[in-house]
Backbone bond lengths (Angstrom), bond angles and torsions (degrees), N, CA, C in turn:
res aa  C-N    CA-C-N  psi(-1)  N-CA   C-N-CA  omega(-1)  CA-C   N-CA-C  phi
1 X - - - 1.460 - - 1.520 111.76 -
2 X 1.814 122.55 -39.34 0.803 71.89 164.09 1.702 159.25 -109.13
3 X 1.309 107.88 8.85 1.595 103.99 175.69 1.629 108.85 -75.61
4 X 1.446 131.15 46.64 1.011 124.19 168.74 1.496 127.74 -96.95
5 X 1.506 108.99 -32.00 1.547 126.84 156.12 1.076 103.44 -56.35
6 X 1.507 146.86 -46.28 1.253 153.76 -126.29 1.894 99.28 -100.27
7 X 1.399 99.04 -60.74 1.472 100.16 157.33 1.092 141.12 -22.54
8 X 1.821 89.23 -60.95 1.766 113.39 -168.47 1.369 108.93 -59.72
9 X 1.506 94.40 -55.24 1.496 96.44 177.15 1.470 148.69 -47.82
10 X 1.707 80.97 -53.31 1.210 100.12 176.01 1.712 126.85 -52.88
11 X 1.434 114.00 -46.38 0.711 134.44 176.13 1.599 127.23 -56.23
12 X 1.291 120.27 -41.99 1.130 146.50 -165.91 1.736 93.97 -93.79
13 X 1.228 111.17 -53.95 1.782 99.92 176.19 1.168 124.28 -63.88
14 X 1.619 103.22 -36.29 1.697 89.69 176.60 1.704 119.86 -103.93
15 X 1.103 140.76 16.16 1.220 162.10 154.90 1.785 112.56 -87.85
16 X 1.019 108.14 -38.06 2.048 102.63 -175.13 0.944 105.09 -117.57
17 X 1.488 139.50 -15.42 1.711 135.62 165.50 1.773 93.95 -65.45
18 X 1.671 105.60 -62.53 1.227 86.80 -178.18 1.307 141.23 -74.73
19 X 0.952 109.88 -9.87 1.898 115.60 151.34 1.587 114.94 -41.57
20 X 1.276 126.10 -25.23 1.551 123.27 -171.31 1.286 93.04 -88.66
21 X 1.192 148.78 -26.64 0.946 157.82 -172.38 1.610 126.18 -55.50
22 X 1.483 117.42 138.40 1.794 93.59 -175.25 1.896 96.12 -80.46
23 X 1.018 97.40 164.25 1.272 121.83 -178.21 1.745 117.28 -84.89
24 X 1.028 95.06 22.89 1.728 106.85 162.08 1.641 120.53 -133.27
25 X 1.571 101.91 3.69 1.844 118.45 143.34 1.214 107.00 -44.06
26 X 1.359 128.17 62.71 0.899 135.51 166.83 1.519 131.73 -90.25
27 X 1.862 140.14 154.55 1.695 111.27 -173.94 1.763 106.12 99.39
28 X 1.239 97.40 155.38 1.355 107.63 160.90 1.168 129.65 -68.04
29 X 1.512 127.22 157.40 1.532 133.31 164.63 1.719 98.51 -166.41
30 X 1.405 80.62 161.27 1.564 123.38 -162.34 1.321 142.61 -77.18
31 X 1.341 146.43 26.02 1.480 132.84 -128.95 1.736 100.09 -94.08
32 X 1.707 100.16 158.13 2.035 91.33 167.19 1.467 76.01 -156.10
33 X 1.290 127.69 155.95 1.318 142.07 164.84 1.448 101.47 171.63
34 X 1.497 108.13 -171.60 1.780 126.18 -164.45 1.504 103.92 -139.01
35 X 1.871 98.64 165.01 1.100 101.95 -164.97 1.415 105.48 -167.44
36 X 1.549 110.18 144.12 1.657 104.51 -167.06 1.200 87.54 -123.33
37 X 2.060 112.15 164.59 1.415 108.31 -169.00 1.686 85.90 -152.22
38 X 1.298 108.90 146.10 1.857 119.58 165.32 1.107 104.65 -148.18
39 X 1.800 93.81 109.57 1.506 120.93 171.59 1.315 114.32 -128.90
40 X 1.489 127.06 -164.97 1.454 118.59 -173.36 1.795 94.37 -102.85
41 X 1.438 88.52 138.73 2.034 89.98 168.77 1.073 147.52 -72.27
42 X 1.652 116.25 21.78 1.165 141.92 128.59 1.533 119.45 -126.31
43 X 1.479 117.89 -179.08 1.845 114.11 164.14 1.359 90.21 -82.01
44 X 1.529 122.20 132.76 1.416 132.06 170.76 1.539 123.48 97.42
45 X 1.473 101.96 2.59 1.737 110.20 156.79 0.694 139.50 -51.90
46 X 1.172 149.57 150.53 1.796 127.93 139.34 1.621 120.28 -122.35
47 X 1.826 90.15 36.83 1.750 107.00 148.10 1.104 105.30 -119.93
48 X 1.391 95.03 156.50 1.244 110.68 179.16 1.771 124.89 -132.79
49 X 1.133 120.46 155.95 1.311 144.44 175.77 1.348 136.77 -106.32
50 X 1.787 127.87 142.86 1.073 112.51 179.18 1.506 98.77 -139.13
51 X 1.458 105.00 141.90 1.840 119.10 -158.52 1.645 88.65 -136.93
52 X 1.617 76.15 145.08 1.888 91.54 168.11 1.635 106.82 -118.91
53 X 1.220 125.38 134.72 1.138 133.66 160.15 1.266 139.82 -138.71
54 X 1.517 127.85 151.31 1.645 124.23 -171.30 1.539 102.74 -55.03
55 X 1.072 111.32 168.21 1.992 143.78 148.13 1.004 79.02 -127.50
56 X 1.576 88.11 142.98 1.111 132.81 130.73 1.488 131.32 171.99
57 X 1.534 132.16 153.09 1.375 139.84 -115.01 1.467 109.37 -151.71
58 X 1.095 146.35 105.21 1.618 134.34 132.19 1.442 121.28 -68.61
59 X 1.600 124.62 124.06 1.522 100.30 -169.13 2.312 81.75 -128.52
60 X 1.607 97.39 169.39 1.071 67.60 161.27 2.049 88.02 -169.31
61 X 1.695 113.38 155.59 1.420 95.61 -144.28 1.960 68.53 -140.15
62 X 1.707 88.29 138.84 1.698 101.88 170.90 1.803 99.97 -60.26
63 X 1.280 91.99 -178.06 1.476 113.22 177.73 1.570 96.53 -96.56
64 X 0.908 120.58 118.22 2.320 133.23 165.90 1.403 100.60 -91.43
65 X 1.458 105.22 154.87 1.364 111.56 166.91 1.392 97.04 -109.89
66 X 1.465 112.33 163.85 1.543 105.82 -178.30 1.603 116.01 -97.61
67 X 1.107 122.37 148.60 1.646 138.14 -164.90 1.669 93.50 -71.19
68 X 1.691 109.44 139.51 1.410 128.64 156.73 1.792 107.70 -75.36
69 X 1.383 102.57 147.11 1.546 93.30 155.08 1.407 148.26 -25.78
70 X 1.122 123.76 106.09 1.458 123.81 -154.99 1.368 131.43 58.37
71 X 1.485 99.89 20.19 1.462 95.65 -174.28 1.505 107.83 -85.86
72 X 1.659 118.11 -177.41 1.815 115.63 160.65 1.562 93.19 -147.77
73 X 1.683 82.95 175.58 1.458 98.38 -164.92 1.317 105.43 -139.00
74 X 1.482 127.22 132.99 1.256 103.15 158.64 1.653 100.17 -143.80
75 X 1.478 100.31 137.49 1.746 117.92 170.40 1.847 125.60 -114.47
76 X 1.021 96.80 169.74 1.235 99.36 -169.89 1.674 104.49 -135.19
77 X 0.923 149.94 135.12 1.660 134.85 -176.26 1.826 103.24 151.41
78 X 0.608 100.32 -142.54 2.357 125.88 -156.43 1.816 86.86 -133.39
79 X 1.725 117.95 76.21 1.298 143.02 179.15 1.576 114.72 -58.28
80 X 1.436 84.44 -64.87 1.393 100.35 176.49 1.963 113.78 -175.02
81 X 1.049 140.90 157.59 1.183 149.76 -143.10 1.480 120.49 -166.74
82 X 1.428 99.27 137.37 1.686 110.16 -156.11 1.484 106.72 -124.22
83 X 1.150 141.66 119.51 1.944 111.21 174.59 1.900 78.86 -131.25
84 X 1.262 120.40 140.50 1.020 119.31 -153.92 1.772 102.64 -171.12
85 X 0.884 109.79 125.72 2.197 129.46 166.41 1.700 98.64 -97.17
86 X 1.414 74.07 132.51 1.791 154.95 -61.31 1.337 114.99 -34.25
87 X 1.285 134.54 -7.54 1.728 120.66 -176.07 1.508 115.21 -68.95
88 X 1.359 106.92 -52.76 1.852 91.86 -178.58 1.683 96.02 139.74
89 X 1.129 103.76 -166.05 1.702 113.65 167.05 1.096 106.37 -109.04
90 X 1.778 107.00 143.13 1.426 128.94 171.49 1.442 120.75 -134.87
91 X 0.961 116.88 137.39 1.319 100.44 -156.11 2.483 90.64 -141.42
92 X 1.226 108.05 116.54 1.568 103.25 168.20 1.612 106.68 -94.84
93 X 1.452 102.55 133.46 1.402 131.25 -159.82 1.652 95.40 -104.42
94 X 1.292 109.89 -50.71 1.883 117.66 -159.62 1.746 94.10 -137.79
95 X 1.355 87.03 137.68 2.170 99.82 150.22 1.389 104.72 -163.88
96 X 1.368 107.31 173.63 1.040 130.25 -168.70 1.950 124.91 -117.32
97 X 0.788 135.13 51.60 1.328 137.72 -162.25 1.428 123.83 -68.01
98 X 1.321 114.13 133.36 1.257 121.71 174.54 1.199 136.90 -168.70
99 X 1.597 141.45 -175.26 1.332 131.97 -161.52 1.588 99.41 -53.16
100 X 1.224 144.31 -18.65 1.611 127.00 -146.88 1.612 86.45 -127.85
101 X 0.977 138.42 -4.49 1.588 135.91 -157.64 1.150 131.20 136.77
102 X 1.348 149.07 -143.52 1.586 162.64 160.95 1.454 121.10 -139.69
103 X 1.153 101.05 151.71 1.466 104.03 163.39 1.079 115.96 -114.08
104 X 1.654 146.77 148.91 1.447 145.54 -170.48 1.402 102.72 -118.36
105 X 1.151 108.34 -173.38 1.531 135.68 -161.20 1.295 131.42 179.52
106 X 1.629 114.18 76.22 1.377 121.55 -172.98 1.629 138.57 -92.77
107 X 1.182 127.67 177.70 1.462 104.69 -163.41 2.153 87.83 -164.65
108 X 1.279 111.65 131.82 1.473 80.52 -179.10 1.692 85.70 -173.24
109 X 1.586 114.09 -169.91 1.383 123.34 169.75 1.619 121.17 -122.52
110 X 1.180 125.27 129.61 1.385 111.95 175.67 1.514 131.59 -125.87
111 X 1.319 145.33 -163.69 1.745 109.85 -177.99 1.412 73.98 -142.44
112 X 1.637 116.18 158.56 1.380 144.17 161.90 1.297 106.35 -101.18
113 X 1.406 132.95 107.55 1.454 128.71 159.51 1.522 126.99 -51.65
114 X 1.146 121.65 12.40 1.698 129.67 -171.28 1.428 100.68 40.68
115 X 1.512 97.96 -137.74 1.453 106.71 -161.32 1.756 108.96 -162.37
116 X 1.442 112.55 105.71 1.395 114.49 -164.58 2.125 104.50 -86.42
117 X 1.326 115.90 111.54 1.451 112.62 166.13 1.367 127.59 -43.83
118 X 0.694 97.66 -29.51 1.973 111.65 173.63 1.331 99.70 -82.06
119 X 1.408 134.75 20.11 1.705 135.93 165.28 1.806 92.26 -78.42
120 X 1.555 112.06 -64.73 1.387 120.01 -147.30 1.275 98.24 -130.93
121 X 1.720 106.49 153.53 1.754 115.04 -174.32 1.588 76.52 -70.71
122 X 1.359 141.57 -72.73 1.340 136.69 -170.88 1.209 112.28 -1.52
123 X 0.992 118.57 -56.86 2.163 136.05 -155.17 1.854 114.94 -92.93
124 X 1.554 88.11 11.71 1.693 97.30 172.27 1.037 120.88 -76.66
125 X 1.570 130.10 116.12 1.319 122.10 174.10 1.744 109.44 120.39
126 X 1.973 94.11 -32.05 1.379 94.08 -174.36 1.676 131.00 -75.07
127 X 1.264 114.43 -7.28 1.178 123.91 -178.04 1.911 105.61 102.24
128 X 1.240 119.00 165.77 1.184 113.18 162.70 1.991 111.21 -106.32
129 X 1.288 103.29 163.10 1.396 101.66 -177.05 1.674 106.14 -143.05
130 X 2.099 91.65 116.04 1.113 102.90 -162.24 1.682 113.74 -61.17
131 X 1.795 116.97 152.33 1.268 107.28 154.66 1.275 120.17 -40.14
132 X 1.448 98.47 148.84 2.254 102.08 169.55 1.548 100.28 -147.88
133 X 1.500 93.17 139.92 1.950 89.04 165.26 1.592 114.02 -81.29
134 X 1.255 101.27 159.95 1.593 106.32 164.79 1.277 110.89 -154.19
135 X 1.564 101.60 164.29 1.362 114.10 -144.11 1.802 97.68 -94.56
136 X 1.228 118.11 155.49 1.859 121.15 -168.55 1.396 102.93 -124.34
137 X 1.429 113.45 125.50 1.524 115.67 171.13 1.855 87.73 -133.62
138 X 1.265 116.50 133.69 1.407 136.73 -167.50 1.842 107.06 -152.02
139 X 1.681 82.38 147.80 1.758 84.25 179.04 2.103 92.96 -135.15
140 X 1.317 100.77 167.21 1.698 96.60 -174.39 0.813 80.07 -132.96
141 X 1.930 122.73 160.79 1.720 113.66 131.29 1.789 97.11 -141.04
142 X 1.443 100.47 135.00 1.287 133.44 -155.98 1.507 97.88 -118.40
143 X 1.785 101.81 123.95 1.469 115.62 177.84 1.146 104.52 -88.16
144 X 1.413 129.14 -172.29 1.110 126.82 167.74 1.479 107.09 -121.57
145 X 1.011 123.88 35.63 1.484 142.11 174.10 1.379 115.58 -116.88
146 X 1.854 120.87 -24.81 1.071 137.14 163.11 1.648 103.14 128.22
147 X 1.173 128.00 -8.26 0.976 118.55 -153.21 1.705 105.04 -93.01
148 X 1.064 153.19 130.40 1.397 163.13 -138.96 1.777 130.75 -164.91
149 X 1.270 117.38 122.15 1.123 118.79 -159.26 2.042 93.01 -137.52
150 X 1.960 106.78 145.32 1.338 91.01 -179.63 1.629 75.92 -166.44
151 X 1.569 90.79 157.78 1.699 106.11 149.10 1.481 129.27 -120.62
152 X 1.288 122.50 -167.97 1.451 113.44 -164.00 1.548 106.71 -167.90
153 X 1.180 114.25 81.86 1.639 111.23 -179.63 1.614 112.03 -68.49
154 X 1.095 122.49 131.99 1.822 123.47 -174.55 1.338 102.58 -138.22
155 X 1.463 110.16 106.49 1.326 131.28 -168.41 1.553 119.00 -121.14
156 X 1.616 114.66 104.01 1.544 140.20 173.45 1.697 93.36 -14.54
157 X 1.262 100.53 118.92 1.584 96.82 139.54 1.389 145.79 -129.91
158 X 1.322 80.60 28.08 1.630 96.52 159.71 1.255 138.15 -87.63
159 X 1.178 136.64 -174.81 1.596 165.40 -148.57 1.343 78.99 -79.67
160 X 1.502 123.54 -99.53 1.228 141.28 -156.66 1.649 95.20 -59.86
161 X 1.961 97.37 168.66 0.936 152.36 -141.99 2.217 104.79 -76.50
162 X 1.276 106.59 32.22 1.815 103.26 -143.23 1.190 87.69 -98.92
163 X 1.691 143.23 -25.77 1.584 113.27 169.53 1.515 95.03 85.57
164 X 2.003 97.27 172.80 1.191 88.75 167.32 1.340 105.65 -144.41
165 X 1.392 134.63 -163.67 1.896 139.00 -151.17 2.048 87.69 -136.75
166 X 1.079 95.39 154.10 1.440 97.06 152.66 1.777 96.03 -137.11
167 X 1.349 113.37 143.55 1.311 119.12 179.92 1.360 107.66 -118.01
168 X 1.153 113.91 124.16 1.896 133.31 160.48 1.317 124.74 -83.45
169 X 1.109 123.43 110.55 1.556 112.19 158.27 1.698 121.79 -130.41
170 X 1.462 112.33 168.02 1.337 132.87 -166.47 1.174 103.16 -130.98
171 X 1.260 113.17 153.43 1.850 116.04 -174.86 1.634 125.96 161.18
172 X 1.406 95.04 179.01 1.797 80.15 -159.88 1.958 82.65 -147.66
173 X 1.538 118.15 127.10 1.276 92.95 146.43 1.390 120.21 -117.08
174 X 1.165 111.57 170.64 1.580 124.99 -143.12 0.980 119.62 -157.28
175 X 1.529 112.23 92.46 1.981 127.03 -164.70 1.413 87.62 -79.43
176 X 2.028 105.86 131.03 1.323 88.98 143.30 1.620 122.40 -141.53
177 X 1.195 101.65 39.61 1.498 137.86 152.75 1.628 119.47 -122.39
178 X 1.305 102.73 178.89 1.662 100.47 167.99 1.686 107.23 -106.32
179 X 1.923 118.92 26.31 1.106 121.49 153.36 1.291 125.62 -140.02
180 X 1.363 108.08 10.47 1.668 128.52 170.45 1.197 114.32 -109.59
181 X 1.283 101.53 153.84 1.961 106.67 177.04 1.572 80.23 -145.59
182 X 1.362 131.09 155.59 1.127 151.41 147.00 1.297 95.47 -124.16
183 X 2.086 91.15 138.95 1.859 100.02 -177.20 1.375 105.84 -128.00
184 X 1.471 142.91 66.91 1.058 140.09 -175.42 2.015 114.21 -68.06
185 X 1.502 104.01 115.17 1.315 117.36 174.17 1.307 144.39 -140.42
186 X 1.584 129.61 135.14 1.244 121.65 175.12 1.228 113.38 -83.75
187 X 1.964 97.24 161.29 1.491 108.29 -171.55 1.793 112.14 -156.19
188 X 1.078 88.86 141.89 1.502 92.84 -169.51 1.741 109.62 -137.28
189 X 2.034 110.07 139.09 1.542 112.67 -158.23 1.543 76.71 -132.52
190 X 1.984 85.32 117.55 2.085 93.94 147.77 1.672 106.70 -106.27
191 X 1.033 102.97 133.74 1.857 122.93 -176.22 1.851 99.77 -113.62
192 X 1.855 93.77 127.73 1.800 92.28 168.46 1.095 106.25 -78.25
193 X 1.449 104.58 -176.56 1.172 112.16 -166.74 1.517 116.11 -71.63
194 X 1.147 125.48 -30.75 1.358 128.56 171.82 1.456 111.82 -65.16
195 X 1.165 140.03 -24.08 1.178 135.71 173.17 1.722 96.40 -73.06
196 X 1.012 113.57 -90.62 1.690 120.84 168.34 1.625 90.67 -14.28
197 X 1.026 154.73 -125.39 1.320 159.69 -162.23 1.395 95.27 -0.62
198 X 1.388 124.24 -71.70 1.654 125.63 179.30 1.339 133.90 -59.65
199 X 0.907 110.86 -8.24 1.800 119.53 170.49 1.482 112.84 -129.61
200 X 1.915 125.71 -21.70 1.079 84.60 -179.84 2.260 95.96 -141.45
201 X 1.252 99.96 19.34 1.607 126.94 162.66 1.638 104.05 -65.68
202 X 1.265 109.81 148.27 1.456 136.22 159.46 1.555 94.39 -110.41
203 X 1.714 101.16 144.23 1.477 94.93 161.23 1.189 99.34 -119.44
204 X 1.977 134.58 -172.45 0.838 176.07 -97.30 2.595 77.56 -126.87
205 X 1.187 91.39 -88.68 1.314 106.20 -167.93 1.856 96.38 -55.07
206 X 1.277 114.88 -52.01 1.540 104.12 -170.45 1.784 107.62 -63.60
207 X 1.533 119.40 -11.84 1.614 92.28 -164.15 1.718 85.05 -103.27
208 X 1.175 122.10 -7.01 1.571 118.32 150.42 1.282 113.29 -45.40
209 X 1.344 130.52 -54.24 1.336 140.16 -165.92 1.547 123.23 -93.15
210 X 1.006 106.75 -24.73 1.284 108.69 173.28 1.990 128.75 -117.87
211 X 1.702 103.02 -15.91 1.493 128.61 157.18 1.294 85.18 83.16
212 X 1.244 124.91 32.69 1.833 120.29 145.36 1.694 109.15 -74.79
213 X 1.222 102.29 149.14 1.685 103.84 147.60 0.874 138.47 -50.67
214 X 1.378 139.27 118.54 1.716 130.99 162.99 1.312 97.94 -26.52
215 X 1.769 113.92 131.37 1.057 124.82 145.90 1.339 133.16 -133.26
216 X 1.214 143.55 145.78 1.431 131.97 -155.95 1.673 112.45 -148.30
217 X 1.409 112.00 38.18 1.071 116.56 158.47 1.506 131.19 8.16
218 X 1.634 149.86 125.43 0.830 151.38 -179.84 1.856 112.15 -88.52
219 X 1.073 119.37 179.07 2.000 116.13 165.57 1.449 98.94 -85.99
220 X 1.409 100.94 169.92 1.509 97.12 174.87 1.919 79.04 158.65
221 X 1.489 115.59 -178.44 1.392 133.26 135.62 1.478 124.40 -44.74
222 X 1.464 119.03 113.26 0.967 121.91 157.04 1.583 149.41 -120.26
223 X 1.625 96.97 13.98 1.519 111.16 159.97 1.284 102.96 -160.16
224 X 1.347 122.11 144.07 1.407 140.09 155.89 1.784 96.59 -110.87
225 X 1.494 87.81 145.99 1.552 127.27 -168.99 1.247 130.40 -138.63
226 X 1.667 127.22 127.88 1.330 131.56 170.94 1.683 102.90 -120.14
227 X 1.408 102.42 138.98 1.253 104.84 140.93 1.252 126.63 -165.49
228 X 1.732 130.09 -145.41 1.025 132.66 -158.50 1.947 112.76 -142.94
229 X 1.277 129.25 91.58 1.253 109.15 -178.34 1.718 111.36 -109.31
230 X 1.162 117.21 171.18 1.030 110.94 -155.73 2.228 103.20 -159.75
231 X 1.627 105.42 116.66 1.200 117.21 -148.29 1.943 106.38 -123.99
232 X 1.587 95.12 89.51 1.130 94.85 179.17 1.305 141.92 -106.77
233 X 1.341 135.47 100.25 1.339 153.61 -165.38 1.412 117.42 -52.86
234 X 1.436 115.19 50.16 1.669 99.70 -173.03 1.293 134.99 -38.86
235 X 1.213 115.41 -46.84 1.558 161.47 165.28 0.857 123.91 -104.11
236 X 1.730 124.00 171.41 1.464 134.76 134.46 1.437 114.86 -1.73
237 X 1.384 73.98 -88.18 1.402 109.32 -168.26 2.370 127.43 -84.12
238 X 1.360 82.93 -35.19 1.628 91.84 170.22 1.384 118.49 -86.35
239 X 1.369 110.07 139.57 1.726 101.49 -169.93 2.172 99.02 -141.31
240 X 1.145 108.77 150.40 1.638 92.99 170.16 1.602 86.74 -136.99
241 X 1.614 108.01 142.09 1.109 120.34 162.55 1.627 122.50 -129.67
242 X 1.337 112.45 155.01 1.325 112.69 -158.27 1.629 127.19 -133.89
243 X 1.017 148.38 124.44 1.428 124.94 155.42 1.213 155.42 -132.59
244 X 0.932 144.93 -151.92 1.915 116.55 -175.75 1.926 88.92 -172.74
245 X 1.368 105.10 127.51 1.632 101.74 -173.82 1.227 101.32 -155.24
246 X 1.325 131.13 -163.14 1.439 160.68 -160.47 1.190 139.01 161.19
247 X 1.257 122.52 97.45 1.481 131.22 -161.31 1.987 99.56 -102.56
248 X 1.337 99.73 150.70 1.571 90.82 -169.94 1.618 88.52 -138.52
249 X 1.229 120.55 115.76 1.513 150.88 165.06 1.953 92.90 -37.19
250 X 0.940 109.17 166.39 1.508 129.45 -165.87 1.142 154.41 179.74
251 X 1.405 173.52 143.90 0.893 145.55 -132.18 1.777 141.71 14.13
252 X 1.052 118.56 -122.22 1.812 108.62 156.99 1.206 107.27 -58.29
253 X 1.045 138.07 -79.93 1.407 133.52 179.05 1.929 135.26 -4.47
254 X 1.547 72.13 -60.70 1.548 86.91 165.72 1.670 124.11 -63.39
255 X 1.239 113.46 -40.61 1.523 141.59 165.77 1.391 105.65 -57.45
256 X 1.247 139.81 -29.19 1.394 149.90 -161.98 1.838 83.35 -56.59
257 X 1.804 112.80 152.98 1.108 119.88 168.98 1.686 100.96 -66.54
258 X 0.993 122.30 -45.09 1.942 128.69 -164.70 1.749 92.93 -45.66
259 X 1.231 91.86 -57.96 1.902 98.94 -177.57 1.480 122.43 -60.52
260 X 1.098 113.48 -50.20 1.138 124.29 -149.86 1.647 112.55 -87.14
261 X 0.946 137.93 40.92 1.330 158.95 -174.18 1.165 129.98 149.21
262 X 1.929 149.23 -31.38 0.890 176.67 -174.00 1.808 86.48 -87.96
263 X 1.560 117.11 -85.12 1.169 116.46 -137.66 2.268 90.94 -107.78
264 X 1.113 107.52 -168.12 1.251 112.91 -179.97 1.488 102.90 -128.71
265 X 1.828 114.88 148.56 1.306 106.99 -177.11 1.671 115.22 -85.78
266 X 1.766 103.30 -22.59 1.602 107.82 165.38 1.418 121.60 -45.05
267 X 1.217 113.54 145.25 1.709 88.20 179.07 1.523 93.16 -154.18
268 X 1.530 134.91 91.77 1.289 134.70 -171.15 1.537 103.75 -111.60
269 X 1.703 112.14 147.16 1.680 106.69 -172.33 1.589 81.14 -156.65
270 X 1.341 101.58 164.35 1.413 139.10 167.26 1.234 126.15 -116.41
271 X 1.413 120.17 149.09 1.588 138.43 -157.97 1.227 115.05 -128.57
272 X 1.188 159.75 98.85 1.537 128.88 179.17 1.788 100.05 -132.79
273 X 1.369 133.44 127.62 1.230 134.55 -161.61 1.823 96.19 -131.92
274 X 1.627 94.67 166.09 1.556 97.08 146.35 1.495 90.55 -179.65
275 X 1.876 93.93 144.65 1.630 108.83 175.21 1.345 106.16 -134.66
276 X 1.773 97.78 171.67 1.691 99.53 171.40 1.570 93.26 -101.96
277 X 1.471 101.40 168.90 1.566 119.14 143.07 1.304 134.45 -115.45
278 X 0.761 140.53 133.07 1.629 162.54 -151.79 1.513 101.83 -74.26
């Protein structure tokens, strides 16, 4: 749970802010600002926590020429590039441009904070499970009406046992100022089975230790998600962004012993940030 705000956000601010953008925002720029978050202290709690942490961003975007009527485009090259706290590096390799929108093509690094047992009496017994990075291959396609749909495979690359997620989302952004965008979107996570095993499995030795049941979870979907973010341009340079969501645990997952009496499968958190740019 928590790099799930972190995602949302991230993703959505620097991909659909800059879509409003003319297309000769070209060059580097700068961001540093802060940001507080209340979510539950694991995925499948129903405690919760509130953390403060930095942003901040180097992004940096080729020079485009702009499209004739009906024309399209498609490139291949070093698009544009993000290295950025807490999301990771992202980097678009390929898109596709044209009268109705684009299609993207991403490539990048991201980190999993695991999950420390000493969060919750729940998580006694279970072991802790270290952070790991993993590697991001993602595709977008962007209307020009606002409306936007993408996935995002994020695959362990570590040692241990972490599997990987593919992430879906649906969405719309939606100016309704000339310094607001509200981006209300659904989202949906299939996890293999080895991931499922690591966050929401009992093994053999842990239900010794902690007096859960063996559990052994299969892959499948394990959260569907709504929410609401919200991207405000004070300035130039000052910006506050925000969000408000709810992801709901599901299938095995939901069934997991951690969830299923101990913890809750609802799982709603809040975001509220603001940075400068340089």
């Amino acid at each position: 749970m928590k790099k799930t705000i972190i995602v949302l956000l991230g993703g959505l601010a620097s991909a659909f802010s800059a879509a409003a953008k003319a297309e000769d925002d070209s060059g580097f720029s700068f961001s540093l600002g802060a940001a507080a978050r209340y979510s539950p202290d694991y995925e499948g709690s129903d405690d919760y926590e509130a953390m403060a942490l930095p942003m901040m961003s180097v992004d940096w975007k080729a020079k485009r020429s702009d499209l004739g009527d009906g024309e399209t485009d498609a490139s291949v090259g070093l698009l544009d590039a993000s290295l950025s706290f807490p999301k990771g590096l992202d980097v678009t390799f390929a898109d596709i441009r044209g009268p109705l929108g684009a299609v993207e093509f991403s490539t990048g690094l991201g980190y999993e904070f695991g999950r420390d047992a000493g969060d919750n009496d729940a998580l006694t017994g279970m072991g802790d499970i270290d952070g790991f990075v993993v590697g991001k291959f993602g595709a977008l396609v962007k209307s020009r009406i606002g409306l936007f749909a993408g996935a995002d495979l994020n695959q362990s690359l570590s040692d241990d046992d972490n599997g990987y997620t593919v992430e879906t989302k649906l969405g719309m952004q939606m100016p309704v100022s000339d310094s607001i965008v509200l981006i209300p979107q659904v989202s949906a996570v299939w996890a293999s089975d080895d991931h499922m095993q690591q966050f929401f499995g009992v093994s053999g030795s842990q239900a010794a230790s902690s007096g859960y049941t063996r559990y052994t979870p299969d892959s499948g979907f394990k959260t569907v998600g709504v929410g609401v973010s919200a991207n405000w341009g004070i300035t130039e340079n000052w910006s506050l962004i925000g969000n408000v969501g709810v992801d709901r645990l599901i299938g095995d997952a939901a069934d997991s012993p951690l969830v299923d009496g101990p913890g809750n499968a609802t799982q709603p958190s809040l975001f509220l940030g603001g940075s400068y740019k340089f």
